[in-house]
C-alpha positions in Angstrom: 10.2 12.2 9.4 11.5 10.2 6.7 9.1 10.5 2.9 7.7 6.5 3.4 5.8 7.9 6.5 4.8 11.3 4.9 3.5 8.9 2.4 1.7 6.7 3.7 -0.2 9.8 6.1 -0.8 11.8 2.6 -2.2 8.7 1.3 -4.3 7.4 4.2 -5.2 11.3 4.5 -6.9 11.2 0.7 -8.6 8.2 1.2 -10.0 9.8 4.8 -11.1 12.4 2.5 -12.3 10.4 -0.3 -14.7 8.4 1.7 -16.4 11.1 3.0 -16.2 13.0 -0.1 -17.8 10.4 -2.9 -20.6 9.5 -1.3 -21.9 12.9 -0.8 -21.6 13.3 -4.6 -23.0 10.6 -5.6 -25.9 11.1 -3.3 -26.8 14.7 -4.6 -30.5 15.2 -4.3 -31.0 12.1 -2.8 -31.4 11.5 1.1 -28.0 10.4 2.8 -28.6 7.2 4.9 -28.3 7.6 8.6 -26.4 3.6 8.5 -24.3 5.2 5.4 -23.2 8.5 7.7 -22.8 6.5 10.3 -20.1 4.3 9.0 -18.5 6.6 7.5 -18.0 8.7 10.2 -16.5 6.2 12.2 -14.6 5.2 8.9 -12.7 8.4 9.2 -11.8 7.7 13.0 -10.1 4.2 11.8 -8.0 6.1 9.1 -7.2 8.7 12.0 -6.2 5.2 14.0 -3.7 4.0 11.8 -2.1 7.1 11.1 -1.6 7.7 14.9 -0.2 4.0 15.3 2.1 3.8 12.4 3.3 7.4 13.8 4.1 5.9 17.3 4.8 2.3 16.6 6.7 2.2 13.5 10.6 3.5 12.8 12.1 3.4 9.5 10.0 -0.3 7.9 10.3 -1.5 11.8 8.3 -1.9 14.6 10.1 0.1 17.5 9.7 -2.5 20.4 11.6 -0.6 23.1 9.7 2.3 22.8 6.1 1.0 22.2 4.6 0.2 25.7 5.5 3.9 26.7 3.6 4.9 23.7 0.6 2.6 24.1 0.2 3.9 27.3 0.3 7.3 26.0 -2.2 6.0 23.4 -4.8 4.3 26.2 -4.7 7.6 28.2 -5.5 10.0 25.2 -8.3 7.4 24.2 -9.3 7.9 27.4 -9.4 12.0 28.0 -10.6 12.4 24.1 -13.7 9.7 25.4 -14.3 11.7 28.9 -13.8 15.2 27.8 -15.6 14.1 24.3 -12.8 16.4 23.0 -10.2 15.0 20.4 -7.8 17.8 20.9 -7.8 17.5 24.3 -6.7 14.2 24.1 -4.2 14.7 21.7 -2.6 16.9 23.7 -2.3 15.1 26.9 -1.2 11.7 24.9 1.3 14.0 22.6 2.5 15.7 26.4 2.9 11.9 27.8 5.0 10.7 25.0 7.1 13.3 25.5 7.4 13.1 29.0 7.9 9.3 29.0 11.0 9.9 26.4 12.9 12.3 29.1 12.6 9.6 31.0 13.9 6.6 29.3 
């Protein structure tokens, strides 16, 4: 993995954490808003998002076009366990276990 990716993962990483983080500290004593937690929750699953999808879809600075329909694929079906099983694991798993299959493959 070249040091742009591990970059941009530390990076999106800390400000996963940082969002989640703040707010809790500026809140002390105070009750959190249920809207507040709510976003910011799902805030964290968007970071998650776009580390997953520059992981899969990006090589080097370029899109990898021959690759990325096997991979969104993957993507769909993970989505899709994570959803049904309401487990992210188990999702990552089967997606991670598809995108390696797929690549025998091709």
């Amino acid at each position: 993995m070249d040091e742009t990716r591990v970059t941009v993962i530390l990076v999106m990483g800390g400000l996963a954490y940082a969002a989640r983080v703040l707010p809790q500290i500026l809140f002390i004593g105070n009750k959190f808003p249920e809207v507040w937690d709510r976003f910011l929750r799902y805030l964290s699953y968007s970071f998650i998002c776009g580390i997953i999808s520059n992981t899969l879809f990006v090589t080097g600075a370029r899109f990898d076009s021959g690759t990325a329909p096997h991979r969104a694929a993957a993507l769909v079906l993970a989505v899709f366990v994570a959803h049904r099983t309401k487990s992210p694991v188990t999702g990552m798993i089967i997606g991670t276990t598809l995108v390696l299959l797929l690549s025998w493959f091709r």
